[in-house]
C-alpha positions as CSV (number, residue, x, y, z in Angstrom):
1,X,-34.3,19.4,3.2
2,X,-36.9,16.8,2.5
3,X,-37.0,17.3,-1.1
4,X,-34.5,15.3,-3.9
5,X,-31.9,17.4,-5.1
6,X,-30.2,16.3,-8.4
7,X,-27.1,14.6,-8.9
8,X,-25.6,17.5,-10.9
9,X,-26.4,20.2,-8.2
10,X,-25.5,18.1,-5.5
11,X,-22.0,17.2,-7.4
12,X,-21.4,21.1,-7.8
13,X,-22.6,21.7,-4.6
14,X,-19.7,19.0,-3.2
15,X,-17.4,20.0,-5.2
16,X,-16.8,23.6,-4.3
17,X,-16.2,22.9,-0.9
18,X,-12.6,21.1,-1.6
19,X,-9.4,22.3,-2.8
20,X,-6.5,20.8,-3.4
21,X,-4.2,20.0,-0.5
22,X,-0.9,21.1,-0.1
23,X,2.6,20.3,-1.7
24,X,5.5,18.7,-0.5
25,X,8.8,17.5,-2.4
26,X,9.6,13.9,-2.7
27,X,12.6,11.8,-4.0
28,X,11.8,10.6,-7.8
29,X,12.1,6.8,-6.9
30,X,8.8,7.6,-4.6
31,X,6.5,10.1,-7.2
32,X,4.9,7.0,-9.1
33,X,1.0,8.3,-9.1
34,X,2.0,11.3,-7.5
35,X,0.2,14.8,-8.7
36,X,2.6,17.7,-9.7
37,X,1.8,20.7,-8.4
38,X,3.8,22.7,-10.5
39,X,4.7,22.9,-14.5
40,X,8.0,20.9,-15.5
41,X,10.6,22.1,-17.9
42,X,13.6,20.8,-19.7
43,X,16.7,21.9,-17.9
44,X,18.9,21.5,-21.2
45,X,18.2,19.7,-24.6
46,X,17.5,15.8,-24.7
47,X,19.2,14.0,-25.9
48,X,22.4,16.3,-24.5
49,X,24.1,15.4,-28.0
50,X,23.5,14.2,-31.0
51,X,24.2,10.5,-30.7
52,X,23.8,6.7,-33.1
53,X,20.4,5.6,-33.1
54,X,21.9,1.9,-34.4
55,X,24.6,-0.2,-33.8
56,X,27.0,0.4,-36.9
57,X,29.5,2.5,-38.7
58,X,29.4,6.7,-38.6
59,X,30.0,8.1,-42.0
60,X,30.0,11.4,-44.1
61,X,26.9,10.1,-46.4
62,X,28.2,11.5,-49.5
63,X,31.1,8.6,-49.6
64,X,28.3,6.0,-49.5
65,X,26.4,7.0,-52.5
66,X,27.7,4.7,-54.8
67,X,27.4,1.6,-52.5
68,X,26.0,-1.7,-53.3
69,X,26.6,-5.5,-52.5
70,X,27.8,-6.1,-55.6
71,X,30.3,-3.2,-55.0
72,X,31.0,-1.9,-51.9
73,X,32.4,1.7,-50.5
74,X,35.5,0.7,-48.5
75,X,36.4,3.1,-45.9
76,X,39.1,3.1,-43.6
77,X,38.2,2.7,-39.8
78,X,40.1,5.9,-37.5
79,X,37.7,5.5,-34.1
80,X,36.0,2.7,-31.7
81,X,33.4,4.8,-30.0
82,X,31.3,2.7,-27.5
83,X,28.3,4.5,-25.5
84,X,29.6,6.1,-23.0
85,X,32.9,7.2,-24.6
86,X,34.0,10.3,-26.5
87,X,35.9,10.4,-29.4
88,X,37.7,14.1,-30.0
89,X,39.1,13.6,-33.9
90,X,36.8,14.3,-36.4
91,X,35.6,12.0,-39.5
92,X,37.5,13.0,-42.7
93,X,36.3,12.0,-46.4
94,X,37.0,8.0,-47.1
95,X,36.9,7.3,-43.0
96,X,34.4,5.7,-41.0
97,X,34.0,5.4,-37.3
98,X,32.5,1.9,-35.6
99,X,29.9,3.0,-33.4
100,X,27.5,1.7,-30.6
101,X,23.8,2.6,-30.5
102,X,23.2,6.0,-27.7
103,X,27.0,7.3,-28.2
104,X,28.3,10.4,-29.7
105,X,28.2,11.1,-33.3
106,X,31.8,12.2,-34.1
107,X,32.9,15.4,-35.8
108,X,31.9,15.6,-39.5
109,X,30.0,12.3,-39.7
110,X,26.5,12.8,-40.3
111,X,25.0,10.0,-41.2
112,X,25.1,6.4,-39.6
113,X,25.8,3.1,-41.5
114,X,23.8,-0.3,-40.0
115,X,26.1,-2.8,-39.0
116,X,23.9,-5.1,-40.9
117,X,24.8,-2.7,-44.3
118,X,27.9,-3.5,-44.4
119,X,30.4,-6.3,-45.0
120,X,30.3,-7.8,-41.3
121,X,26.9,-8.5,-42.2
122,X,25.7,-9.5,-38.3
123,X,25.6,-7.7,-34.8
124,X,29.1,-7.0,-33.5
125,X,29.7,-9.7,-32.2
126,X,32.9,-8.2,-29.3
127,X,35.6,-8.8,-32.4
128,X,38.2,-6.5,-32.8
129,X,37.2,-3.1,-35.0
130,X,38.1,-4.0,-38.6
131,X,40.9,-1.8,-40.3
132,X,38.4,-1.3,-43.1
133,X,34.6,-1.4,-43.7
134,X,32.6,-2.7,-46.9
135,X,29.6,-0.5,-46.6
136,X,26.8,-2.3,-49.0
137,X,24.3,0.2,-48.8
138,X,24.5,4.0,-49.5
139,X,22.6,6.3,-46.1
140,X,21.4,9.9,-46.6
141,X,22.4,12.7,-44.0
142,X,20.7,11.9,-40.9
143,X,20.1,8.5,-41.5
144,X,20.4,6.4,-38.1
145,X,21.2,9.6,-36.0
146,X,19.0,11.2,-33.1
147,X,19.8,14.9,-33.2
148,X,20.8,16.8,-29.9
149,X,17.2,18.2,-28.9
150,X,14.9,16.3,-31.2
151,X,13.4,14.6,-28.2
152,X,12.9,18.3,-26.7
153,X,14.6,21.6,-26.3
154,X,15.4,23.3,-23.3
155,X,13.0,25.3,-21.2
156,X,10.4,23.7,-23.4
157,X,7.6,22.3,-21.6
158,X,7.8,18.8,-20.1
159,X,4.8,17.8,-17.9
160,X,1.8,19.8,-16.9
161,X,0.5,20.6,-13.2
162,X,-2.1,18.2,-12.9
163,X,-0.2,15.1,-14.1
164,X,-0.6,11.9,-12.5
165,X,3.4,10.4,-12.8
166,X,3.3,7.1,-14.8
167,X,6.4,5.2,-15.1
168,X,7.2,6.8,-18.6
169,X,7.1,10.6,-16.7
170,X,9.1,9.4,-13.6
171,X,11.8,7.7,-16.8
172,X,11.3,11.5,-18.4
173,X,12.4,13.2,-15.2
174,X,15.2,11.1,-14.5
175,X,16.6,11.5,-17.8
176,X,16.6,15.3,-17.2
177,X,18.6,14.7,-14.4
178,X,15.6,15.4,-11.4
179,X,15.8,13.3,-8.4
180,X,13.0,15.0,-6.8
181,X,9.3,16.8,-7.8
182,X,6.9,19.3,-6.1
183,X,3.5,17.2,-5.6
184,X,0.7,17.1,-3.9
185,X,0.2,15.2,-0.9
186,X,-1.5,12.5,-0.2
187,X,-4.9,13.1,0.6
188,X,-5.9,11.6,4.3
189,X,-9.0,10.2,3.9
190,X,-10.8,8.3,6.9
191,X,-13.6,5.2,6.4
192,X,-15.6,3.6,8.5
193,X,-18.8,2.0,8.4
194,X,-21.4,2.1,10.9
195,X,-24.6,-0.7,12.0
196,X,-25.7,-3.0,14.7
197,X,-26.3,-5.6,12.0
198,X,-22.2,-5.4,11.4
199,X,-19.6,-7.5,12.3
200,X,-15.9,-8.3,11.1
201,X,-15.3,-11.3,8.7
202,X,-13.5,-13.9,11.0
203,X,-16.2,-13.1,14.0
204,X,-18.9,-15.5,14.3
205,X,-22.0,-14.5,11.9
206,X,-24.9,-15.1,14.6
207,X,-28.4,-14.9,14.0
208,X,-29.3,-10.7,12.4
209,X,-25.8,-10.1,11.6
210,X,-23.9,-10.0,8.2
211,X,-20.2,-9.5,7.6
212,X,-19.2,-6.0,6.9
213,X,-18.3,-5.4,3.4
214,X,-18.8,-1.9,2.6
215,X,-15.8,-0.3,4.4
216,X,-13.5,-3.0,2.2
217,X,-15.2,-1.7,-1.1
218,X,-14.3,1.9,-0.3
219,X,-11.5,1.2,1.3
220,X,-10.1,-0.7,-2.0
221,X,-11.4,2.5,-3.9
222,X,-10.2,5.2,-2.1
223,X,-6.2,3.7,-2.8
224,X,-7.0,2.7,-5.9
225,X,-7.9,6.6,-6.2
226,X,-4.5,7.7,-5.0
227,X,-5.2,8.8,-1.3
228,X,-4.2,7.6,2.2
229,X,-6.6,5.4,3.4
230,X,-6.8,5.4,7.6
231,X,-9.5,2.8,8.5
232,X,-11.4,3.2,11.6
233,X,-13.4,0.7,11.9
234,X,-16.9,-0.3,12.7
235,X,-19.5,1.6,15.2
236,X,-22.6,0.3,16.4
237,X,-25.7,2.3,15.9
238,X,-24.9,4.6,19.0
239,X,-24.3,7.5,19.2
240,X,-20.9,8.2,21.4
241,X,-19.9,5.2,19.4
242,X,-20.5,7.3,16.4
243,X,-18.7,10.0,17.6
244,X,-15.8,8.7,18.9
245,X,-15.3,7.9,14.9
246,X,-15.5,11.5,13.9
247,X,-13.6,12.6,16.9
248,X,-10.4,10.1,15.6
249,X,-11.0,11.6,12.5
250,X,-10.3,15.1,13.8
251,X,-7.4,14.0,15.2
252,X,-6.1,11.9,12.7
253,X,-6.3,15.6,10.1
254,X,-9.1,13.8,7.8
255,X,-9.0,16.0,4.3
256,X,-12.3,13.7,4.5
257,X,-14.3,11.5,6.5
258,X,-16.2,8.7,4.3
259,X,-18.6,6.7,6.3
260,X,-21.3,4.4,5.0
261,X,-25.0,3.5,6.6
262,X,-26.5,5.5,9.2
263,X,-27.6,8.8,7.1
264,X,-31.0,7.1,6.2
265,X,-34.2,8.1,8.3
266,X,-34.3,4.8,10.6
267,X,-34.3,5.2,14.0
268,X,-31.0,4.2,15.0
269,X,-29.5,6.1,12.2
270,X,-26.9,8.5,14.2
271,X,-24.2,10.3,11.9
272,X,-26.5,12.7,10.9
273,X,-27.4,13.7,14.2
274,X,-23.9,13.8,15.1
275,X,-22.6,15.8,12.4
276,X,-25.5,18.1,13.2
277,X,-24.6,18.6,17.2
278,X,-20.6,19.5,16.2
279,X,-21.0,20.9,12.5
280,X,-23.4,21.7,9.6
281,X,-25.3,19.6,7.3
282,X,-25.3,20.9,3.6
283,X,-27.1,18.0,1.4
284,X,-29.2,15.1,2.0
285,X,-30.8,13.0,-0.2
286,X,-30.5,13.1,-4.1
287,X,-32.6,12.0,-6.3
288,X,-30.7,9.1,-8.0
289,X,-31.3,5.2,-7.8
290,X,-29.4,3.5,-5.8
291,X,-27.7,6.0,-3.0
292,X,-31.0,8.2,-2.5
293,X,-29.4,9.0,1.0
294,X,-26.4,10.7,0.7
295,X,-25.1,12.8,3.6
296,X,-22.3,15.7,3.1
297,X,-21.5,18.6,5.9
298,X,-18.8,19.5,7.6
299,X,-17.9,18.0,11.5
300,X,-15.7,20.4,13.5
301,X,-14.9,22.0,10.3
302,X,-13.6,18.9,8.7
303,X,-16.0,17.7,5.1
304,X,-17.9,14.2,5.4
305,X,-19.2,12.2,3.0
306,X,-22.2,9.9,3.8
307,X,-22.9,6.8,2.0
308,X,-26.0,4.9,2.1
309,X,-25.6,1.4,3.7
310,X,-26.8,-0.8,0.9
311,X,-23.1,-2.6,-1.0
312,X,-24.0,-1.5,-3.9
313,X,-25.6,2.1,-3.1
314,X,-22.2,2.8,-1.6
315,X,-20.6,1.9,-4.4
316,X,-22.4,4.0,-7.0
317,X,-22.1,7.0,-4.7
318,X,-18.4,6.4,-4.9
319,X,-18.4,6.8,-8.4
320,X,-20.5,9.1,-8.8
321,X,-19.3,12.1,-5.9
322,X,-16.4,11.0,-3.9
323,X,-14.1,10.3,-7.0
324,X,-14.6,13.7,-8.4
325,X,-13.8,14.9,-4.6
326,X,-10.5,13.0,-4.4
327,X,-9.3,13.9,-7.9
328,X,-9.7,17.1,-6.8
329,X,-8.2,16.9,-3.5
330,X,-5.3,15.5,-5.3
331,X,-4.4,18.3,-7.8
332,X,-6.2,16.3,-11.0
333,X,-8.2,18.3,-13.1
334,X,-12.1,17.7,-13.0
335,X,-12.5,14.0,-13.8
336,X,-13.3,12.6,-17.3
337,X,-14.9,9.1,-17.9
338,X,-14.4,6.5,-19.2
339,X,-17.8,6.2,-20.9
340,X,-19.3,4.7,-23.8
341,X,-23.0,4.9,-25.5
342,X,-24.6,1.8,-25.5
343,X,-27.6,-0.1,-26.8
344,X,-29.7,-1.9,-24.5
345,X,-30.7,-5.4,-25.2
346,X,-34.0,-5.4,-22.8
347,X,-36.5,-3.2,-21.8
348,X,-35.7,-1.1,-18.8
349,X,-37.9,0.0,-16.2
350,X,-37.0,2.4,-13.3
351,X,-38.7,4.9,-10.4
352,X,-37.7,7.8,-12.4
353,X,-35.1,8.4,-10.6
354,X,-31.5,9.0,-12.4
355,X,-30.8,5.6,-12.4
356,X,-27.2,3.7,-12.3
357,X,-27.6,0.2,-13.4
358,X,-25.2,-2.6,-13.4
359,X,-24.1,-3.7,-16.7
360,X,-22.7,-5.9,-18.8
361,X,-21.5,-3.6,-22.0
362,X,-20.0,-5.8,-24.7
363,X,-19.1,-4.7,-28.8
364,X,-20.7,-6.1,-31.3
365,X,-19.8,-5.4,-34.9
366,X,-18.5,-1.8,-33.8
367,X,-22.3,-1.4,-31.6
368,X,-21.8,-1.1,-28.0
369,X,-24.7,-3.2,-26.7
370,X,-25.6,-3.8,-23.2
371,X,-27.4,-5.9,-20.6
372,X,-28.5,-5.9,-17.2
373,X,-26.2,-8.0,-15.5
374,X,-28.2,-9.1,-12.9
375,X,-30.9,-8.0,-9.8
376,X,-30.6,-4.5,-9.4
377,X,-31.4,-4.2,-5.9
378,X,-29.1,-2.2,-4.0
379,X,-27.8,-5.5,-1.9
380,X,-26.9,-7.6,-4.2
381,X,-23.2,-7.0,-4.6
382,X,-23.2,-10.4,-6.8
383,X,-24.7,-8.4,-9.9
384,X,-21.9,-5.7,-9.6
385,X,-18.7,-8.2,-10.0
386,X,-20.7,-9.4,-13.1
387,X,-21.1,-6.1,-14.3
388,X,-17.9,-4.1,-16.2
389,X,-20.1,-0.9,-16.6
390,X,-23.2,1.7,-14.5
391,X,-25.8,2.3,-17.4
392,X,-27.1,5.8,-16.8
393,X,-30.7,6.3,-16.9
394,X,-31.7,10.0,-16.9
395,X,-34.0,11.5,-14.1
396,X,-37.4,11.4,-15.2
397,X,-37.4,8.1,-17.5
398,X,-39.6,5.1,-16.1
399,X,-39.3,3.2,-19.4
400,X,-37.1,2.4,-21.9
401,X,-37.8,0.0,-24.7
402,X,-34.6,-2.8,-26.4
403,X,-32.4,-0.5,-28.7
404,X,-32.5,2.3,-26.7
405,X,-29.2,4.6,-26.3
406,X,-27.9,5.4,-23.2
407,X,-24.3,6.2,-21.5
408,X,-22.9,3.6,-19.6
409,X,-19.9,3.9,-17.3
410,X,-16.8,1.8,-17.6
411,X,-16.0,0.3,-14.7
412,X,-12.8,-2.3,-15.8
413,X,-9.4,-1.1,-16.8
């Protein structure tokens, strides 16, 4: 395996060796950001009836033709119907109904007067309903009134396997009367990083060490992602060290175990001999820049994902293969970017490598341009809070001159 494989084959390669996990039911109050794994359909028409869109008067429209404010339709009041009520008569020509916005439009009204067309001239205000109302304005049929069904019909389709529940689905459900959905778990998805050089912010930074950042990056990722994120820790570059991780992540029924560092070639680099004495290793090293050393094989049956050690090198091979992973873990279908084409604003020079730079895309006169937004080497994790995008440089390009187009990556919301 000493040869580079690409980041496409490796990707596909990666990719076909998940599915998505299994299903469970959970309470509505509890689905925000879950996946459903199964098609949603109306259970009856919404809205149930056909109700007042506005606060005002129902009316048969025809009676209101020849209103104006100079002279006004006068029809006599017969019914108070407040959301939330029912009123059984029915509207006769020369009557009117006073009416709140969401209730039921009554029998033979079809066509809802503004309280702000007629006489009253302001928002009900809690008085008593007139005896009579001065409508100044005529209304066509249908004015100010939402039809049974027009939001949608029953058995038509609501929300699609696949969906990620935003507020505006979970409100969509409720309406419909579900107080529960059939989604995917949570994928379980285990982190640690590994190094002799590592220790824990808090712990006294003596003279070779440096505060472990890496497992917080992909920690912060993999829940911003959607999964369960079960932390374990720090191991030192040693071997039954490194394997007590994986073993804990047997136990604790890892969907994945993410490690960074130790998958390089140094001499105290141990996961990939470990994952080689209790599994198989499928991929290492891809040709990209930064993250050349990426691990992935299975440990007792269980996929891992190796991340090179450098901040930012773990970081772009987050983006690049373990967020396609967990989207599909989850039940998503295959992950689309957020992506742009830009125009750089400097020359660019790489290995020839396919390249992820930190960026700084901004818009200029409808142009996305974009510049370097710092040092690219791999540990400097200042350059990547500058940055709000990864400029993609294709495999095989050492040089690229100002005004050149490439893809960048979005990074911000």
């Amino acid at each position: 395996m000493s040869h580079l494989i690409s980041v496409q084959e490796s990707l596909e390669r990666i990719l076909t060796a998940f599915s998505p996990v299994e299903t469970e039911a959970v309470p509505l109050r509890e689905a925000y950001g879950r996946v459903l794994s199964r098609p949603v359909t109306a259970p009856f028409d919404f809205p149930p009836f056909t109700n007042s869109s506005m606060d005002g008067f129902a009316v048969i429209a025809a009676d209101t033709l020849p209103a104006s404010t100079d002279k006004p339709v006068w029809l006599r009041t017969v019914a108070d119907i407040p959301a939330g009520s029912h009123f059984d008569g029915s509207i006769r020509p020369g009557e009117a109904a006073r009416i709140m916005t969401g209730a039921p439009l009554p029998e033979g009204a079809d066509a809802v007067v503004p309280v702000e067309s007629t006489h009253i001239g302001a928002r009900f205000d809690g008085s008593a309903m007139p005896e009579k109302v001065g409508i100044l304005q005529p209304v066509s049929p249908g004015d100010n009134v939402r039809p049974r069904g027009q939001d949608v019909r029953a058995g038509a389709p609501v929300l699609s396997a696949g969906t990620a529940l935003r507020p505006q689905d979970i409100g969509m459900l409720a309406s419909l009367g579900f107080t529960s959905v059939e989604v995917h778990r949570l994928p379980r998805i285990t982190v640690f990083s590994t190094g002799d050089e590592l220790v824990q912010p808090g712990e006294d930074l003596t003279p070779g060490k440096i505060y472990d950042s890496n497992s917080y990056v992909l920690r912060g990722l993999t829940r911003q992602s959607g999964c369960q994120v079960i932390d374990l820790g720090l191991a030192k570059d040693d071997p039954d060290q490194v394997r007590a991780l994986f073993e804990e992540a047997v136990r604790q029924q890892a969907d994945l175990i993410l490690s960074s560092a130790g998958v390089s070639v140094g001499a105290h680099d141990y996961v990939r001999q470990v994952i080689e004495s209790e599994g198989e290793l499928s991929l290492w090293r891809v040709n990209m820049r930064p993250g050349k050393p990426l691990t992935f094989g299975r440990y007792q049956n269980v996929p891992f994902l190796g991340l090179a050690g450098n901040p930012v090198s773990a970081f772009v091979g987050y983006q690049v293969f373990v967020l396609p992973v967990l989207q599909k873990l989850r039940g998503l279908p295959a992950l689309q970017r957020r992506s742009v084409k830009a125009v750089t604003g400097e020359p660019i020079r790489t290995d020839g490598r396919e390249s992820y730079l930190r960026a700084r895309v901004t818009v200029e006169g409808g142009i996305y341009r974009a510049v370097l937004s710092g040092h690219q080497g791999s540990g400097n994790l200042f350059s990547l809070i500058q940055a709000n995008a990864l400029l993609i440089v294709p495999s095989g390009v050492k040089s690229l001159p100002i005004g050149a187009e490439l893809v960048a990556w979005l990074l911000d919301e």
